[in-house]
DRENDO-1510 file (C-alpha; in Angstrom, 1 decimal, always signed):
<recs>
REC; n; res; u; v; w
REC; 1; UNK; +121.1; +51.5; +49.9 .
REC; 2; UNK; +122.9; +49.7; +46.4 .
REC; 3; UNK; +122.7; +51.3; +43.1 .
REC; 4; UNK; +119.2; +49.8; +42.5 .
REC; 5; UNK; +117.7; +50.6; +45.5 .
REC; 6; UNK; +118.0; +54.4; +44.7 .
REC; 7; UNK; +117.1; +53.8; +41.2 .
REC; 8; UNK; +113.2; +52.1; +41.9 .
REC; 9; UNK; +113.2; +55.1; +45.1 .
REC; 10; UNK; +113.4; +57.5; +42.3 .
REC; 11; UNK; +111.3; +55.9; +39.9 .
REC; 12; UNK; +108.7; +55.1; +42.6 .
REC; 13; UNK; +108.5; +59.1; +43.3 .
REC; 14; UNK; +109.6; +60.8; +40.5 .
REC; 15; UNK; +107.5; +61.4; +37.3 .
REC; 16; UNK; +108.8; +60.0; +34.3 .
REC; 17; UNK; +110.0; +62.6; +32.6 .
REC; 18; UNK; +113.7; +61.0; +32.0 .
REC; 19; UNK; +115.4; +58.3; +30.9 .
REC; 20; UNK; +119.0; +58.5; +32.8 .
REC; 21; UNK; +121.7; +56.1; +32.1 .
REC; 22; UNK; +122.2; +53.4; +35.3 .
REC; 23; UNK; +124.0; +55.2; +37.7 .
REC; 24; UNK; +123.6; +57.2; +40.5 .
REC; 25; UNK; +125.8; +60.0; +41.4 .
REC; 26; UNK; +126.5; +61.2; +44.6 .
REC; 27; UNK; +129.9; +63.4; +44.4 .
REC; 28; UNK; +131.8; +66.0; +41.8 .
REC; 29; UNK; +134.5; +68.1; +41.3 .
REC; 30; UNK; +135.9; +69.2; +38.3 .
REC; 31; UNK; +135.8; +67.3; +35.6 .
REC; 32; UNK; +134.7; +64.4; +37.7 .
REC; 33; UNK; +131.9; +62.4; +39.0 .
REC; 34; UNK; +131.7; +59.5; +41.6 .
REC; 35; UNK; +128.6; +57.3; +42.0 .
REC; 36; UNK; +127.1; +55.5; +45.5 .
REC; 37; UNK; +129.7; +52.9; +45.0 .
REC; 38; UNK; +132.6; +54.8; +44.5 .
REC; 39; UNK; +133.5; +54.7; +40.9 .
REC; 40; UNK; +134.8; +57.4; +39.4 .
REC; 41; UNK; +133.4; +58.9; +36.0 .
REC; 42; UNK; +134.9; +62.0; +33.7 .
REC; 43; UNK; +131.9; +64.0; +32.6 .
REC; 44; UNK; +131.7; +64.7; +28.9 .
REC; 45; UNK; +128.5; +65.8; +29.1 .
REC; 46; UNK; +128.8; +69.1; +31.2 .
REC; 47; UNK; +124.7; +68.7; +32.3 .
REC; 48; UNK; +124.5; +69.9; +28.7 .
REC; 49; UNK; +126.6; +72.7; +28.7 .
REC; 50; UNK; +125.2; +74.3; +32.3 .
REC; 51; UNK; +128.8; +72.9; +33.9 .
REC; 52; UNK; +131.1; +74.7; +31.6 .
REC; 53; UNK; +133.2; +75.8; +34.3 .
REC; 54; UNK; +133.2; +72.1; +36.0 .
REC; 55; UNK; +131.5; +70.9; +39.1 .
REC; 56; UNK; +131.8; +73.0; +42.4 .
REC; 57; UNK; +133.8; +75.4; +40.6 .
REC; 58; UNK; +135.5; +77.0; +43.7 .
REC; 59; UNK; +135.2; +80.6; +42.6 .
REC; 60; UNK; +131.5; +80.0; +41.9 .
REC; 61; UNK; +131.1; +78.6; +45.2 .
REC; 62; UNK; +132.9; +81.5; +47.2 .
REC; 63; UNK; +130.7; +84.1; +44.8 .
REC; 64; UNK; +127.6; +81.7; +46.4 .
REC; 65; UNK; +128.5; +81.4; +49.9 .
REC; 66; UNK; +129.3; +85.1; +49.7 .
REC; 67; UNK; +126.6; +86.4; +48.6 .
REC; 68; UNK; +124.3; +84.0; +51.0 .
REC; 69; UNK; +125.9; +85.5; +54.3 .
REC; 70; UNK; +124.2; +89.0; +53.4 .
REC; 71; UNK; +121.1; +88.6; +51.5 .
REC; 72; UNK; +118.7; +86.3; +49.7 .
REC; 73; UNK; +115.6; +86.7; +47.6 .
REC; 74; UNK; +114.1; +90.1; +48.7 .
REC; 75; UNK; +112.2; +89.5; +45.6 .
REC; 76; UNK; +111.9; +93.0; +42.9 .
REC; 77; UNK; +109.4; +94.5; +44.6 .
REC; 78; UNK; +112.6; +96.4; +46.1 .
REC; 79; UNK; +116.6; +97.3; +44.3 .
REC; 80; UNK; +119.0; +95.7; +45.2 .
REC; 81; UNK; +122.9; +96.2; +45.2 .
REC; 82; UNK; +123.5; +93.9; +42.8 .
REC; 83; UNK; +121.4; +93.5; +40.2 .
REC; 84; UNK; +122.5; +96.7; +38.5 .
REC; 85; UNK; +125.9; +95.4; +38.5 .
REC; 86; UNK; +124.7; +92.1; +37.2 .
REC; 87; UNK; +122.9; +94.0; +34.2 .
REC; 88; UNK; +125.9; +95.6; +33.4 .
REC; 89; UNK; +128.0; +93.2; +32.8 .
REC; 90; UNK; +126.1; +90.9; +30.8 .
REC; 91; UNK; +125.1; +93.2; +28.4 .
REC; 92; UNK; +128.9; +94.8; +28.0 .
REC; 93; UNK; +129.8; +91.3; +27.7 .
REC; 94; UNK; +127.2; +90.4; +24.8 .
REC; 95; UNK; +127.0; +93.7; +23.5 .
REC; 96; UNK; +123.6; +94.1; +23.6 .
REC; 97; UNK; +121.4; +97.1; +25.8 .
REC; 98; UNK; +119.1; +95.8; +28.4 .
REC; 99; UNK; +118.1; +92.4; +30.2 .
REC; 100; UNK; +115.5; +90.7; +32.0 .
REC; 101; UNK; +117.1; +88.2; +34.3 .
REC; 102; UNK; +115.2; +84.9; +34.6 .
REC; 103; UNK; +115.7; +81.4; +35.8 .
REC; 104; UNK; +115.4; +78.8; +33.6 .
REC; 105; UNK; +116.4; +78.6; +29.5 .
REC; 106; UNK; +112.8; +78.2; +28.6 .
REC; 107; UNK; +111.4; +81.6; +30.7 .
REC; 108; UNK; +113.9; +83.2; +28.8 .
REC; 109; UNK; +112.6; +82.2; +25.7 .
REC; 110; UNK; +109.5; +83.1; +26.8 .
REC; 111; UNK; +110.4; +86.0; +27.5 .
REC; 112; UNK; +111.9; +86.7; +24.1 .
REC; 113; UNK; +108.1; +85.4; +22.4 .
REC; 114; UNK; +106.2; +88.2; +24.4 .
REC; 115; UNK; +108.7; +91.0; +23.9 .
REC; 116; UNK; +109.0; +90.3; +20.0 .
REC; 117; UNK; +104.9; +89.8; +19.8 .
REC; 118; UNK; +104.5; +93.3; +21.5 .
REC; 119; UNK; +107.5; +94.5; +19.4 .
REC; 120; UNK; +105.7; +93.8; +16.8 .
REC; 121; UNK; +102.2; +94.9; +18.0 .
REC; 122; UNK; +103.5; +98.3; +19.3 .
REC; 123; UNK; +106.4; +98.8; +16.3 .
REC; 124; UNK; +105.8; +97.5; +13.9 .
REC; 125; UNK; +101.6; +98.1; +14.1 .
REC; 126; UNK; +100.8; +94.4; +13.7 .
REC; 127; UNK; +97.0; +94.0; +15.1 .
REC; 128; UNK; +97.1; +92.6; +17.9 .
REC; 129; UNK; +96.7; +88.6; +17.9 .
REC; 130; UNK; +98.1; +88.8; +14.6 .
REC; 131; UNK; +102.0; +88.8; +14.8 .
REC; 132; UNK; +103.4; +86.0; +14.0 .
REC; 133; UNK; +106.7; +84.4; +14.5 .
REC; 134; UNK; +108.9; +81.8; +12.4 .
REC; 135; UNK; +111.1; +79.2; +13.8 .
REC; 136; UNK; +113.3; +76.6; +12.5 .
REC; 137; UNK; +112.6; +73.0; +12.3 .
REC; 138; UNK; +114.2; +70.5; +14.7 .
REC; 139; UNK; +114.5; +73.5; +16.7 .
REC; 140; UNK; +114.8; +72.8; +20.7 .
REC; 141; UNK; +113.8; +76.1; +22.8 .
REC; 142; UNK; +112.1; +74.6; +26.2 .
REC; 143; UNK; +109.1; +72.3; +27.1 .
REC; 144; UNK; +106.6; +75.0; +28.0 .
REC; 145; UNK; +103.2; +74.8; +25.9 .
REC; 146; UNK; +103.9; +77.9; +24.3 .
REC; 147; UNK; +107.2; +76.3; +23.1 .
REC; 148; UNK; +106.0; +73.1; +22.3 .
REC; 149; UNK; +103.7; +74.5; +20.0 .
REC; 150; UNK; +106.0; +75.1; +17.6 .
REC; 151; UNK; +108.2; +72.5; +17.9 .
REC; 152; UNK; +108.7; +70.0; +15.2 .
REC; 153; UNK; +109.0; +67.1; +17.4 .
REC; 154; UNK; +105.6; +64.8; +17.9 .
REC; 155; UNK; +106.8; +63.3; +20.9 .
REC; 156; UNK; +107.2; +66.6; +22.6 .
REC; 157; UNK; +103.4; +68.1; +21.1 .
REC; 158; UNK; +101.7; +64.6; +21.9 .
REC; 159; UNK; +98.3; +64.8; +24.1 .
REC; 160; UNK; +99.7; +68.9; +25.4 .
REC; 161; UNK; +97.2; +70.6; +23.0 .
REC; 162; UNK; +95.5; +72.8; +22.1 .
REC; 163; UNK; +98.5; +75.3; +21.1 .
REC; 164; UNK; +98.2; +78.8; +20.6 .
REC; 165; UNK; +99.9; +79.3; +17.5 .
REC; 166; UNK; +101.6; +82.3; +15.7 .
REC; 167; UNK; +104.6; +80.1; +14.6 .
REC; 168; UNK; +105.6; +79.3; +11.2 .
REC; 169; UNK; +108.3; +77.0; +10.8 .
REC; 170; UNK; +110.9; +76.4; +8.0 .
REC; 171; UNK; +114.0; +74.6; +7.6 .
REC; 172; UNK; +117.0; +75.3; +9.9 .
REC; 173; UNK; +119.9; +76.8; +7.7 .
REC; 174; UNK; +117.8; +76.9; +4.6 .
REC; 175; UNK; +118.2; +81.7; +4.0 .
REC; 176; UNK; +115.2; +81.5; +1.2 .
REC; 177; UNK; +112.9; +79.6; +2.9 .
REC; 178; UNK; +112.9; +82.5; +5.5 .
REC; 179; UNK; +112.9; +84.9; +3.4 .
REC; 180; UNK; +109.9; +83.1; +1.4 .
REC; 181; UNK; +108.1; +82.8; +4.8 .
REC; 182; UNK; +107.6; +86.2; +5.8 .
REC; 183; UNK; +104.7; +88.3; +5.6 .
REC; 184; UNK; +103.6; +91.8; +6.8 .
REC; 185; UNK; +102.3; +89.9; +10.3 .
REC; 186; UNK; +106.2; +88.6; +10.9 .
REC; 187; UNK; +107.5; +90.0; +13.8 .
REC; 188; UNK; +110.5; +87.7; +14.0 .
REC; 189; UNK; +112.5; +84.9; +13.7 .
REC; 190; UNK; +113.5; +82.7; +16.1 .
REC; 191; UNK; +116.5; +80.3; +16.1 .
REC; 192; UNK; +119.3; +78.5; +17.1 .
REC; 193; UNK; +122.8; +79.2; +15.9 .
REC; 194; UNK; +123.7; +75.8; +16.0 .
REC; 195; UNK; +121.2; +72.7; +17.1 .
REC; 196; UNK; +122.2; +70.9; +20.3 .
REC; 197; UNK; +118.9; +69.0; +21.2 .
REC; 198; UNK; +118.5; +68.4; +17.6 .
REC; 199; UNK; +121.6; +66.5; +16.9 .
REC; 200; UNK; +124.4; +68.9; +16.8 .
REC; 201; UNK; +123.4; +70.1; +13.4 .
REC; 202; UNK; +125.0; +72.9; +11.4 .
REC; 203; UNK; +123.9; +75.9; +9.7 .
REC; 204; UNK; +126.2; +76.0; +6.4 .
REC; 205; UNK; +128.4; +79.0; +6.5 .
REC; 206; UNK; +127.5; +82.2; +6.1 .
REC; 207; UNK; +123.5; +81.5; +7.1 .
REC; 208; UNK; +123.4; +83.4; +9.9 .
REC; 209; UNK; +124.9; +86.6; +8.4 .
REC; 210; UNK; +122.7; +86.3; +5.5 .
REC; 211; UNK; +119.4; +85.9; +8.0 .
REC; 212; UNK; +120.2; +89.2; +9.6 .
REC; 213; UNK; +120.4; +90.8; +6.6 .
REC; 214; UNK; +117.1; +89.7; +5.6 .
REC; 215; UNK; +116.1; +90.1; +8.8 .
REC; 216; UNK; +116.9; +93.8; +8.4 .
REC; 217; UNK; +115.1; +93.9; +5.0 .
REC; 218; UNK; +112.4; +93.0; +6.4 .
REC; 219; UNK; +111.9; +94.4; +9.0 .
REC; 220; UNK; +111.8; +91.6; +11.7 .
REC; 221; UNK; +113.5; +90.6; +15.0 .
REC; 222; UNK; +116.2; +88.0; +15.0 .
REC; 223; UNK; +116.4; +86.2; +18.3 .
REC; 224; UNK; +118.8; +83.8; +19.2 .
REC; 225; UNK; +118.5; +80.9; +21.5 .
REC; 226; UNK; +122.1; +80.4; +23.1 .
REC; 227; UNK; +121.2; +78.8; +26.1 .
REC; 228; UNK; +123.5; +75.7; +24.9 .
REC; 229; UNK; +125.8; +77.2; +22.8 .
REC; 230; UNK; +126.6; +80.3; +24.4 .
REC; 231; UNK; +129.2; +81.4; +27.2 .
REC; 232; UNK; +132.1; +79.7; +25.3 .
REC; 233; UNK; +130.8; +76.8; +24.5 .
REC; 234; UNK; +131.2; +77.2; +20.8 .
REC; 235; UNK; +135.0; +78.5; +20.9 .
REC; 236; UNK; +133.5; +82.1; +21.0 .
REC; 237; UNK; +131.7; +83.8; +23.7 .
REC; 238; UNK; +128.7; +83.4; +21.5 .
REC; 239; UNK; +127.9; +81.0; +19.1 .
REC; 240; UNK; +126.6; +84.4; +16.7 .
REC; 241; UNK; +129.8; +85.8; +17.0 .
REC; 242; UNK; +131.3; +83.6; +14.6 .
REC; 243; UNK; +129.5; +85.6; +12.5 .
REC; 244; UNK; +128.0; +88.6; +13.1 .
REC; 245; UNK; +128.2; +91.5; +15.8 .
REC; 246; UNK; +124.8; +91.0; +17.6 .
REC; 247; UNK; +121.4; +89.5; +17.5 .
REC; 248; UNK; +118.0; +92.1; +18.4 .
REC; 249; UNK; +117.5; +89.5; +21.1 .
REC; 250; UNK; +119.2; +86.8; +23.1 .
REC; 251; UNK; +118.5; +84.0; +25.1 .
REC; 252; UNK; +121.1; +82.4; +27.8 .
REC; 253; UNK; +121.0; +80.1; +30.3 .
REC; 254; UNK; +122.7; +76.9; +31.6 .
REC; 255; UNK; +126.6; +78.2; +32.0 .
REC; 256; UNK; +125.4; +81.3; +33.1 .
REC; 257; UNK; +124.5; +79.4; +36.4 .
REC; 258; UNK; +127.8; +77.9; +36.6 .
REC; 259; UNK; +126.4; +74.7; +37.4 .
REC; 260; UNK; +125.3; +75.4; +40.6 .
REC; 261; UNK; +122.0; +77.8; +40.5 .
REC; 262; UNK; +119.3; +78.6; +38.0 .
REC; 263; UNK; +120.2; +81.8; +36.1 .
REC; 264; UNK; +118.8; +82.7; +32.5 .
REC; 265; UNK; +118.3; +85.9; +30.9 .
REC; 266; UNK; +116.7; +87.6; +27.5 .
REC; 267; UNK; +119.3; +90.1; +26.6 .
REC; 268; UNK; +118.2; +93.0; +23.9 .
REC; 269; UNK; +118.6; +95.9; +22.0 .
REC; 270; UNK; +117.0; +99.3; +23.9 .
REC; 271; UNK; +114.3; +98.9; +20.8 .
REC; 272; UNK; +113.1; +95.5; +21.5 .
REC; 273; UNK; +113.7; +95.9; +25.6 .
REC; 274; UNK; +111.0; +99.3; +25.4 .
REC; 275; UNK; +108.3; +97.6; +25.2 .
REC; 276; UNK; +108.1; +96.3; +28.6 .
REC; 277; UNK; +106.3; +98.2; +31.7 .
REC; 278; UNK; +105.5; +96.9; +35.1 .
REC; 279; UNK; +103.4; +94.3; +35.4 .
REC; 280; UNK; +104.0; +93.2; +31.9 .
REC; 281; UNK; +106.4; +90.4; +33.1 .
REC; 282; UNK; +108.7; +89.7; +36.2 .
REC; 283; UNK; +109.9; +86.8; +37.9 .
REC; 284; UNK; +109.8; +87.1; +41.6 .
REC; 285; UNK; +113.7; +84.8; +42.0 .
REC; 286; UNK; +115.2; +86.0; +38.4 .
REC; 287; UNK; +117.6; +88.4; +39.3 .
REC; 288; UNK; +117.7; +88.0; +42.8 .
REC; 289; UNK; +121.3; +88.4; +44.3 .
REC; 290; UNK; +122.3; +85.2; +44.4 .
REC; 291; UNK; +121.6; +84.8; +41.0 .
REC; 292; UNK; +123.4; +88.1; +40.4 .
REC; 293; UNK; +126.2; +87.2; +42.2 .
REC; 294; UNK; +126.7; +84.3; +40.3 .
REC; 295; UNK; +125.8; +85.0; +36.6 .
REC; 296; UNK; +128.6; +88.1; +37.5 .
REC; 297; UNK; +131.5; +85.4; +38.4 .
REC; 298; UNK; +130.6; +83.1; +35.7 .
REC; 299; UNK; +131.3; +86.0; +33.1 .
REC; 300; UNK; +134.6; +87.0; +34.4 .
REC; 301; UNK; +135.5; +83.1; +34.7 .
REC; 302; UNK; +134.9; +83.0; +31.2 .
REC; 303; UNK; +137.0; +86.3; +30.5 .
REC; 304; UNK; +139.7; +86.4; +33.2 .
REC; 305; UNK; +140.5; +82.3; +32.0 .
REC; 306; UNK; +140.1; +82.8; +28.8 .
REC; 307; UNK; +138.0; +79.7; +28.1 .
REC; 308; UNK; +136.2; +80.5; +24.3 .
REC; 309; UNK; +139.3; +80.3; +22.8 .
REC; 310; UNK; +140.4; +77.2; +25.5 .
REC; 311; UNK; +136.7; +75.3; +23.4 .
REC; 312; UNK; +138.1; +76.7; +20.4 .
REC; 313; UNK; +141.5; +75.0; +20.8 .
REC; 314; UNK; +140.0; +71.8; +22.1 .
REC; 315; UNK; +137.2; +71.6; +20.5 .
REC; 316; UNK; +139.8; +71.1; +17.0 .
REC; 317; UNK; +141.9; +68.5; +18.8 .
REC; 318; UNK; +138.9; +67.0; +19.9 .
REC; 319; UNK; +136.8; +66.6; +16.7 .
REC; 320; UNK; +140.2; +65.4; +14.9 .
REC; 321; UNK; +141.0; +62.6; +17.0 .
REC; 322; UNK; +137.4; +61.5; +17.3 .
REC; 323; UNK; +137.5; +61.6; +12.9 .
REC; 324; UNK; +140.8; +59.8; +13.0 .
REC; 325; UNK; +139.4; +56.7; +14.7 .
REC; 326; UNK; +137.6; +55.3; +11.6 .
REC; 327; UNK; +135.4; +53.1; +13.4 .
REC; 328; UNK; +132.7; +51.4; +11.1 .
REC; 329; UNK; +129.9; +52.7; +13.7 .
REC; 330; UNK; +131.1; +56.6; +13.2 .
REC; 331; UNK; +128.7; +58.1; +10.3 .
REC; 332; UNK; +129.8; +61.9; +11.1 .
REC; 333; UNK; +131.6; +63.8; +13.3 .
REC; 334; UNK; +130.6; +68.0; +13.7 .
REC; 335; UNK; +130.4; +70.8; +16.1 .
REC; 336; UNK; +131.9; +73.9; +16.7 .
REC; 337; UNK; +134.1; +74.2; +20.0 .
REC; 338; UNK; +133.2; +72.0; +22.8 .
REC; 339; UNK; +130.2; +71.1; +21.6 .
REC; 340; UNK; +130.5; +68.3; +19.4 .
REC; 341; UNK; +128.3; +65.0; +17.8 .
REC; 342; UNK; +129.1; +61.3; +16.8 .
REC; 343; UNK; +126.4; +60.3; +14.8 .
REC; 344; UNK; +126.0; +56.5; +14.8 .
REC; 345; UNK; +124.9; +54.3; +12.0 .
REC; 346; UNK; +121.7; +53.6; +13.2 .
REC; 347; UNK; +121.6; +50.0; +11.1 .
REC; 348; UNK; +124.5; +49.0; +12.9 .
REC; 349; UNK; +124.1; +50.7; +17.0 .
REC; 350; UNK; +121.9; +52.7; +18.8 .
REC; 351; UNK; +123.6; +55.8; +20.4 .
REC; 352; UNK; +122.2; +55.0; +23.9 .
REC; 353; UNK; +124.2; +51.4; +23.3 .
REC; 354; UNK; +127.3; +53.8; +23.0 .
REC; 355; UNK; +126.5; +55.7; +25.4 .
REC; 356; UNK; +126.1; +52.5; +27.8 .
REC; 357; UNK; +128.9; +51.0; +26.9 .
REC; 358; UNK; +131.1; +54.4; +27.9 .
REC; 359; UNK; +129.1; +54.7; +31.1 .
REC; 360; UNK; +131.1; +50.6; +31.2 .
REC; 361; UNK; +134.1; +52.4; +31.0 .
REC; 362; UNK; +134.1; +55.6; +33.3 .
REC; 363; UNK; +133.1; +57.9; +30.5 .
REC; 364; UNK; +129.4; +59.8; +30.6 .
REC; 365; UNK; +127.4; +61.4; +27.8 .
REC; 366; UNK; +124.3; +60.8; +26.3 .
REC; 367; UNK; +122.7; +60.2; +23.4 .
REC; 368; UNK; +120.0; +62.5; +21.3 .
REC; 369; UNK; +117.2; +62.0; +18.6 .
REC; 370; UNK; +118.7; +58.2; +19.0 .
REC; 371; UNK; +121.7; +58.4; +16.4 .
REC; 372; UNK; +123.9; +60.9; +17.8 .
REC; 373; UNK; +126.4; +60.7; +20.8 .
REC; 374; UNK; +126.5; +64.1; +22.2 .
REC; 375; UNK; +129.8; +65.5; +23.8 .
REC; 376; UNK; +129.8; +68.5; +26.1 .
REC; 377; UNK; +132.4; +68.9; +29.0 .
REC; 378; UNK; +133.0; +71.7; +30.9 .
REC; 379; UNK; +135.6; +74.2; +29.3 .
REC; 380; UNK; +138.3; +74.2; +32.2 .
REC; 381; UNK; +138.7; +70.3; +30.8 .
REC; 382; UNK; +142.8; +69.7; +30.0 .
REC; 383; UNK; +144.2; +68.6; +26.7 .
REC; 384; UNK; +145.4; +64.9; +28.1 .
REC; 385; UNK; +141.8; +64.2; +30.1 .
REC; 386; UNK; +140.0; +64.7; +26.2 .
REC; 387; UNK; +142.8; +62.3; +25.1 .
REC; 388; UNK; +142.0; +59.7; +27.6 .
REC; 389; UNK; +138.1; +60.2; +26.6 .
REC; 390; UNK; +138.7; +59.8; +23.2 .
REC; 391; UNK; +140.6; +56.6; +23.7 .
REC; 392; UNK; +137.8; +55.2; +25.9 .
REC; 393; UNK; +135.5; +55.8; +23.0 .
REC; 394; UNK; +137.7; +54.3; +20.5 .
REC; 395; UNK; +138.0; +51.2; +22.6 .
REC; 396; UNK; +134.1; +51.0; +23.4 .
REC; 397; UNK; +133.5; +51.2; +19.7 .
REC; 398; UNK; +135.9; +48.5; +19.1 .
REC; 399; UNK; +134.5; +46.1; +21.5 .
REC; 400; UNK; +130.9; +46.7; +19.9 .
REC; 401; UNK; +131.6; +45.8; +16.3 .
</recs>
């Protein structure tokens, strides 16, 4: 079959939930894909930050394979040998008490709703039905209906009602609006440290510090969606690091699969963690030893290679180069590590146009909210390789004006 013919298979079967670029991939390693014809393609989109450690990293393979000649998914109806291990690590390597492994970034956001709404039922002494949560607008935490229901986005809520509620939302980085919003049924505030989905937006300095203090005033959770942003992404193991020592609640995902399997997790303080008993939640594959296995080697990958700082370096280089082009399509530049957005004036190109016309030239990414180029590839990516994409965007650019 050509390039086409997989393309209408897939449309033909496939609900239409997406909108991929024209290609179809068929190979990876590394830093690099190859499509059905052969081409080859550098990846600066790192499956939005879930290949951080680049495809088929070899060390999460062997942790894979490994694991798959003992045991599978036994399920937690029984122990196992590693998930204790797995626990262990992830919360000495976030600092945080407790977890609840799950498997995709929106279970463990979930999971962080239920425990703060029975935090603040069984805590705090909210009635029940009552506790409310805030959220930021433009936030992006999943697609489930609970999550949906208190997303800012039309397109997401459109003809998936009716929502359940218990969400205030106010605007992302703004510390007095939160503070404004919260009343005696606030249980907590949920956000991201930085907005991927929403355009690679920034809080200004200082914000988050200042929400955990009011937080603590206040006597409310503050959870932190990391799923994009955390495991080194951001040039620190965690995007909330940049800024303060630990969050009540946290939600990863993505990396924490390296690439390969489905591993998420709500990470928390003994406090917030508590209020779980069994049967209150579970997954019957979050946890299992695969998963365990994995989410274990992607944590010393990420310590043994030293890879925050590695986003941190070039994640600088990156965002300097791409400011020093000066093309007349470039509105803005920002992002913190490896995680970085090229806003496009939308009067004079779409970002899927730029985003094509890389795709032309070996180069993948993909646009969000229509005006921003986003730019995510996986940590292990070297100094020269960023070079070479940032010339391939420069030259893209200049054939489009």
């Amino acid at each position: 079959m050509d390039t086409q013919d997989y393309i209408t298979l897939e449309r033909q079967y496939l609900a239409r939930m997406y909108k991929p670029l024209s290609i179809v991939l068929n190979r990876g390693e590394g830093i690099w894909l190859w499509d059905t014809e052969g081409k080859k393609y550098m990846d600066f989109l790192g499956a939005y930050s879930a290949v951080s450690f680049g495809h088929l990293n070899k060390r999460i393979r062997k942790a894979l394979i490994d694991q798959l000649d003992v045991l599978d998914v036994p399920s937690r109806a029984f122990h196992t040998d590693r998930l204790g291990e797995f626990g262990k690590a992830l919360c000495e390597f976030t600092g945080l008490d407790m977890v609840q492994p799950m498997n995709s970034g929106a279970e463990a956001v979930e999971t962080g709703i239920k425990a703060a709404r029975r935090w603040g039922h069984d805590v705090k002494k909210i009635p029940d039905g009552k506790q409310r949560i805030i959220a930021s607008h433009g936030n992006f935490h999943g697609r489930t209906t609970t999550i949906i229901g208190f997303s800012s986005d039309a397109d997401y809520r459109r003809g998936f009602g009716p929502f359940d509620g218990g969400f205030d939302l106010v605007p992302f980085g703004d510390a007095d609006a939160l503070e404004a919003a919260i009343t005696p049924n606030t249980c907590a505030f949920i956000t991201e440290p930085l907005q991927g989905e929403g355009g690679i937006l920034m809080a200004p300095k200082g914000w988050l510090k200042r929400v955990q203090e009011i937080c603590k005033k206040h006597n409310i959770l503050l959870l932190l969606d990391e799923v994009q942003t955390g495991m080194g992404r951001t040039g620190k193991n965690f995007c909330f690091q940049h800024e303060i020592d630990r969050p009540d609640g946290l939600m990863l995902g993505k990396a924490l699969g390296g690439g390969i399997y489905p591993v998420s997790a709500f990470v928390g303080t003994k406090e917030v963690m508590g209020v779980f008993d069994p049967g209150s939640h579970g997954s019957t594959f979050g946890g299992n030893p695969i998963a365990a296995a994995i989410g274990i080697e992607a944590i010393n990958i990420l310590k043994e290679d030293g890879l925050a700082a590695r986003a941190a370096e070039l994640g600088d280089h990156l965002q300097r180069r791409l400011k020093g082009l000066n093309s007349p399509l470039i509105k803005e530049v920002r992002g913190m590590g490896l995680l970085v957005g090229m806003e496009i004036h939308h009067e004079k190109a779409t970002a899927r146009q730029v985003c094509d016309k890389l795709l032309e030239k070996g180069l993948l990414s993909k646009d969000t909210h229509g005006t921003v180029v986003r730019f995510a590839p996986p940590l292990t990516i070297e100094k020269e390789n960023l070079d070479w994409a940032v010339d391939t965007v420069a030259e893209a650019l200049g054939e489009m004006v």
